[in-house]
C-alpha positions as CSV (number, residue, x, y, z in Angstrom):
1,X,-0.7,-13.2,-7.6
2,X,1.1,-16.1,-5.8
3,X,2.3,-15.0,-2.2
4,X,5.7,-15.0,-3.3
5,X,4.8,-12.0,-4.7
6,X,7.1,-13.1,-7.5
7,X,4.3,-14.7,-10.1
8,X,1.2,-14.5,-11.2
9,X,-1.8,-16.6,-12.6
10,X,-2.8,-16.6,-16.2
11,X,-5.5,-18.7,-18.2
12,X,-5.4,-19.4,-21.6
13,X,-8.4,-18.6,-23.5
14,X,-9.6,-21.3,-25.4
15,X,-13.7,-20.3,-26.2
16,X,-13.7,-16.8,-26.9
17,X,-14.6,-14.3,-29.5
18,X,-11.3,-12.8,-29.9
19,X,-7.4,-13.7,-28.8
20,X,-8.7,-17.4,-28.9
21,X,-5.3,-19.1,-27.4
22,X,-3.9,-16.0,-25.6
23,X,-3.3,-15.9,-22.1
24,X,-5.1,-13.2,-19.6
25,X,-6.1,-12.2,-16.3
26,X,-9.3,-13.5,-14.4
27,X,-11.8,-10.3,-15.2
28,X,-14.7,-9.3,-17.4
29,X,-17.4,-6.7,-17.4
30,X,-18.9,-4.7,-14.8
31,X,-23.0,-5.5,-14.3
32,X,-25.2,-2.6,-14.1
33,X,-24.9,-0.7,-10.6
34,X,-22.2,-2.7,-9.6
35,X,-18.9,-1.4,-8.3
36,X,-15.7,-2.3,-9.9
37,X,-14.4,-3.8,-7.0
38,X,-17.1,-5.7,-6.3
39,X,-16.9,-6.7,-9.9
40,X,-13.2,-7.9,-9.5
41,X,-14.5,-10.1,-6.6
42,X,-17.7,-11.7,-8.4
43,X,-15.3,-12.3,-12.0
44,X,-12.7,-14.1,-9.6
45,X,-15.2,-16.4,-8.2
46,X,-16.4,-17.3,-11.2
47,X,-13.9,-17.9,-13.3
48,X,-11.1,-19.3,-10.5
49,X,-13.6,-20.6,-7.2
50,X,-11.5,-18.2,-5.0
51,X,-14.2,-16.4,-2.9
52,X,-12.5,-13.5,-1.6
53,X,-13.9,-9.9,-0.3
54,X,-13.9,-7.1,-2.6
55,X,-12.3,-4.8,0.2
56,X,-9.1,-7.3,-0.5
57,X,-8.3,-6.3,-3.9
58,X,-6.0,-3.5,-4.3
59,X,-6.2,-0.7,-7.0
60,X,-3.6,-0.6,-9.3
61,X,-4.6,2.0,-12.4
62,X,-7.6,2.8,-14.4
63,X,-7.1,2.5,-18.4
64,X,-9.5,4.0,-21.3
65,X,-9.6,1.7,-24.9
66,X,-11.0,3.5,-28.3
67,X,-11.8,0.9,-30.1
68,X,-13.8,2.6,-32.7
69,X,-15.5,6.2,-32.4
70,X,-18.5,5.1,-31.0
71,X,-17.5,2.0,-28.8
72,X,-15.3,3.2,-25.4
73,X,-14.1,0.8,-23.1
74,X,-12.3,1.7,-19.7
75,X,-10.9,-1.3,-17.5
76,X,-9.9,-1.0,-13.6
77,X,-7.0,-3.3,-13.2
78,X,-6.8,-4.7,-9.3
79,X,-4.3,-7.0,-7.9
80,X,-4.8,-9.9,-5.0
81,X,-2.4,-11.9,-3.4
82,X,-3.0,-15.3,-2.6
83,X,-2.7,-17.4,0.2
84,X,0.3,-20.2,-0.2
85,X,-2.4,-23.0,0.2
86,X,-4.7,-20.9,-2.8
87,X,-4.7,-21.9,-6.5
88,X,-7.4,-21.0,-9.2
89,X,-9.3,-24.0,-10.6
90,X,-10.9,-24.0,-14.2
91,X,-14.5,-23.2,-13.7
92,X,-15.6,-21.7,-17.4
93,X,-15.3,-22.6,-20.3
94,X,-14.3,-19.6,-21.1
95,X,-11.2,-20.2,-18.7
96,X,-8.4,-22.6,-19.9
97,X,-5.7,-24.1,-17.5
98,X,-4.3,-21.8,-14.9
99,X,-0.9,-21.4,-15.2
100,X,2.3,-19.3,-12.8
101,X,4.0,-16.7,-14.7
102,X,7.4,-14.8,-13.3
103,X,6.5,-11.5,-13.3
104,X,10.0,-10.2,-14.3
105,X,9.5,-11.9,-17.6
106,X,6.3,-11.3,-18.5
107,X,7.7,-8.0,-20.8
108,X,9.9,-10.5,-23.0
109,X,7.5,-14.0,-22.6
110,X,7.1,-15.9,-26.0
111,X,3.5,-16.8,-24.8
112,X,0.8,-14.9,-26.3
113,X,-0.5,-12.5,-23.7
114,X,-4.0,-10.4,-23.6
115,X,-3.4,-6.6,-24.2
116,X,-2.5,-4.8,-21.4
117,X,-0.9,-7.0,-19.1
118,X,2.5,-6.3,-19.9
119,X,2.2,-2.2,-20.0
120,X,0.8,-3.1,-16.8
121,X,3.7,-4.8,-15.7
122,X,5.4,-1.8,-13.9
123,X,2.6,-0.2,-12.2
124,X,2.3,-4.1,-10.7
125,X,6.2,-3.9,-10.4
126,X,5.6,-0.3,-8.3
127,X,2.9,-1.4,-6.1
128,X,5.2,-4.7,-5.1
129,X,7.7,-2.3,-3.6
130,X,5.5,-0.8,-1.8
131,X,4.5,-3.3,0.4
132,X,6.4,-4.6,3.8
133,X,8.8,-7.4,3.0
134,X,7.4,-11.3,3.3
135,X,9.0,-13.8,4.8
136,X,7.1,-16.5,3.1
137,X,9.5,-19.4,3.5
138,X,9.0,-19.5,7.2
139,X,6.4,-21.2,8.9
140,X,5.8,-19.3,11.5
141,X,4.6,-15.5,11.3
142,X,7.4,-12.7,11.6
143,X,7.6,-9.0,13.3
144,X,8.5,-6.6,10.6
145,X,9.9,-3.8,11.9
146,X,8.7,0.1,11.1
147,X,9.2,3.5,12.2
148,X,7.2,6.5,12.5
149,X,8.2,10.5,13.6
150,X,6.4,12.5,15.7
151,X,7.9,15.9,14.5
152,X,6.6,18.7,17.1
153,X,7.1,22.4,17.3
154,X,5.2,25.2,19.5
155,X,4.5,28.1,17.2
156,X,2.7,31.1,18.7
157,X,2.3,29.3,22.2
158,X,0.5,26.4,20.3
159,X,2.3,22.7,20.3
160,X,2.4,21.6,16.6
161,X,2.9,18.5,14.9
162,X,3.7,17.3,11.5
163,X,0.9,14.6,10.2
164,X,0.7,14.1,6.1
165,X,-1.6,12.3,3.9
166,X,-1.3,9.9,1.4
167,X,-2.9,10.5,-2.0
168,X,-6.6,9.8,-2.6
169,X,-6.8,8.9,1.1
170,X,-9.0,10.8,3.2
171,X,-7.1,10.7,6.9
172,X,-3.8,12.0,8.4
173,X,-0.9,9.9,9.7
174,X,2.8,10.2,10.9
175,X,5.6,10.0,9.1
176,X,7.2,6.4,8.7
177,X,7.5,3.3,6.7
178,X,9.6,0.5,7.0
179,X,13.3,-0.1,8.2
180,X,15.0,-1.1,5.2
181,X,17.9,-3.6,6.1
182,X,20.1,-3.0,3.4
183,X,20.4,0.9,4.1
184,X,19.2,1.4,7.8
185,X,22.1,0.3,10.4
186,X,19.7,1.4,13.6
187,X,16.1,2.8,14.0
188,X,17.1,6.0,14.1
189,X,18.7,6.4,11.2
190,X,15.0,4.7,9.5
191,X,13.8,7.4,11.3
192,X,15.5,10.3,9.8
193,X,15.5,8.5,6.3
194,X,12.1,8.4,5.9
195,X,11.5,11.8,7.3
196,X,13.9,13.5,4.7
197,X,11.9,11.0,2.1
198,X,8.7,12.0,3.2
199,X,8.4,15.7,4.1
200,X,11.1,17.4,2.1
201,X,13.4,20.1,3.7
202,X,12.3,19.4,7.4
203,X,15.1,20.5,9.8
204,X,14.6,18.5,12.7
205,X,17.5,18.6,16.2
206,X,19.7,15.9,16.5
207,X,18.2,14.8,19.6
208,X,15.3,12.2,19.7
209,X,12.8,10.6,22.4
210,X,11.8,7.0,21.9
211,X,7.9,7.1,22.9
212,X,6.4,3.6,21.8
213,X,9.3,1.3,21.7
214,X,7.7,-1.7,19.3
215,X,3.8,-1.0,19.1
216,X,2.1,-3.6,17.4
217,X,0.0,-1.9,14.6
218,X,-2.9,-3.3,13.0
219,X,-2.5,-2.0,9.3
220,X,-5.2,-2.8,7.6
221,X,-3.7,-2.7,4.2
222,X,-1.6,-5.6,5.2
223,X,-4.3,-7.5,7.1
224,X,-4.0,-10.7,5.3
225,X,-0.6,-11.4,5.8
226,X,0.8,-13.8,8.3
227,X,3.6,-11.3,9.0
228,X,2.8,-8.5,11.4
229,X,4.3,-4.7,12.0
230,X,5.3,-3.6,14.9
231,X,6.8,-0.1,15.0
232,X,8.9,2.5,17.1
233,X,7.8,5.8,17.5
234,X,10.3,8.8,17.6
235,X,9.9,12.2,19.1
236,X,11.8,14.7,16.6
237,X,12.2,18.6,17.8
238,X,11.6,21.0,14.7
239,X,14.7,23.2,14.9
240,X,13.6,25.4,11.2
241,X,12.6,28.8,10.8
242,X,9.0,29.6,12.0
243,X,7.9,30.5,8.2
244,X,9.4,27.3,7.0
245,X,6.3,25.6,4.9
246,X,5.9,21.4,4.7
247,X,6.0,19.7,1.7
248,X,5.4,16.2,0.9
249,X,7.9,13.7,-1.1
250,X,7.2,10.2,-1.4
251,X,3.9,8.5,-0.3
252,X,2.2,11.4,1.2
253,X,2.0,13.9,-1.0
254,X,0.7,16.0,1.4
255,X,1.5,17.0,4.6
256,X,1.1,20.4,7.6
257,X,0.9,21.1,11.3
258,X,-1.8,20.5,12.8
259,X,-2.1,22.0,16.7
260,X,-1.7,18.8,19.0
261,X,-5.0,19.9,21.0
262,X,-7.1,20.1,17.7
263,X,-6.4,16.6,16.3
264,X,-9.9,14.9,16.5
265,X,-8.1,11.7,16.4
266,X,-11.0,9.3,15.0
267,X,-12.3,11.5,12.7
268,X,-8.5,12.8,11.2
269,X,-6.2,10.6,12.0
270,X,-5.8,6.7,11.0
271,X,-7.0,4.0,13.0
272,X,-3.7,2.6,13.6
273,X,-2.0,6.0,14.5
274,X,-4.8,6.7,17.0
275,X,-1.8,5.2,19.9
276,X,0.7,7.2,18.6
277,X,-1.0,10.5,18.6
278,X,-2.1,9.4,22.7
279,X,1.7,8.8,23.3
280,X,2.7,12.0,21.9
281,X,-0.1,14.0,24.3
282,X,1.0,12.2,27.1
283,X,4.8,12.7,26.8
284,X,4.1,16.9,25.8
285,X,1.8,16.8,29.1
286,X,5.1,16.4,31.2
287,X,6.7,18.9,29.4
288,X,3.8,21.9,29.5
């Protein structure tokens, strides 16, 4: 993808076996013992010059092909977003011009397209919104502002708190996402937002501590882009019923208490959240 975020490169396929004259994706076939991420990488080099790390390219779904009883294909589709400097060059034969294509109008374009890339035009469409906004016009890098909730509760003389997990990861994190401009008139109200988005049915008290006013966090899902986050971290009290049970809503699917004393924080909680969970200690410390 351009880093608009708003197109994407095609090449017209001018040497090949089949859909001579269509136009598809940078990709091909995975070698024996090789990853499918590392895959991705090696056919981009190839076939557009870019050299970029494997550990850049983000999943976006897996798909399975029948194309006769005996013959079985499965593709892993990833998406990369370029830098504004970045183009793909012609390098096979194989590989015709490169060319920008709006995304929006892929589903409806007159050009021939390679199967697949326009039924794959709303997962790409879902994982756009779920990054941070860009600000790619400026010159300069910009703060984009996030919030994350430290919901605490002390339940059978144990302090609690409220991490979840996003799905397929592996590590806990607070609550939190972005401020959204359009809906959020203050931090706070982020704050509760994504909490009711997030852990559904949590009753949390009106009152709220600011803890990390504007933390810079190093998210390393967004690490190449020239824009960085900084979030505000707020202290929620859980005001519920002691049998009340979490459940997850949007991006973390899953989420509990976990006793503040017990979090290992290297080992179970993100990186980036490591702070956080210090500020949170350090602020119950006063209270105990």
């Amino acid at each position: 993808m351009d880093a608009t975020r708003t197109k994407v490169w095609l090449h017209r396929r001018e040497t090949a076996r089949d859909y001579n004259g269509y136009y598809a994706l940078a990709g091909g076939g995975v070698d024996a013992r090789e990853k499918a991420r590392k895959a991705a990488a090696r056919e981009l080099a190839e076939e557009t010059g870019l050299v970029k790390p494997a550990s850049s390219f983000a999943f976006l779904k897996r798909t399975h092909e029948e194309k006769s009883p005996t013959d079985k294909w499965s593709t892993v589709w990833y998406v990369i977003i370029l830098a504004p400097e970045e183009r793909p060059k012609k390098t096979e034969s194989l590989a015709g011009d490169w060319d920008f294509f709006e995304i929006a109008a892929l589903a409806n374009h007159p050009t021939p397209l390679y199967p697949g890339i326009v039924e794959m035009v709303p997962v790409l469409e879902k994982y756009l919104r779920s990054l941070p906004p860009t600000n790619i016009a400026a010159h300069y890098p910009c703060a984009l502002a996030t919030v994350d909730i430290a919901v605490t509760r002390s339940h059978n003389d144990t302090q609690e708190i409220l991490l979840g997990r996003k799905k397929n990861a592996t590590k806990w994190r607070f609550p939190g996402g972005f401020v959204d401009p359009q809906q959020d008139p203050d931090f706070i109200h982020a704050a509760y937002r994504e909490l009711s988005e997030e852990v559904l049915g949590c009753i949390v008290s009106q009152d709220f501590e600011v803890l990390y006013p504007g933390l810079r966090v190093d998210e390393p899902r967004y690490a190449s882009d020239k824009d960085r986050i900084y979030t505000t971290l707020f202290l929620l009290q859980f005001s519920g019923t002691p049998e009340w049970e979490p459940k997850g809503g949007d991006d973390l699917p899953e989420v509990k208490w976990f006793a503040v004393s017990d979090v290992d924080a290297p080992a179970t909680l993100v990186r980036e959240h490591i702070p956080l969970l210090n500020a949170v200690r350090k602020r119950l410390l006063k209270s105990a």
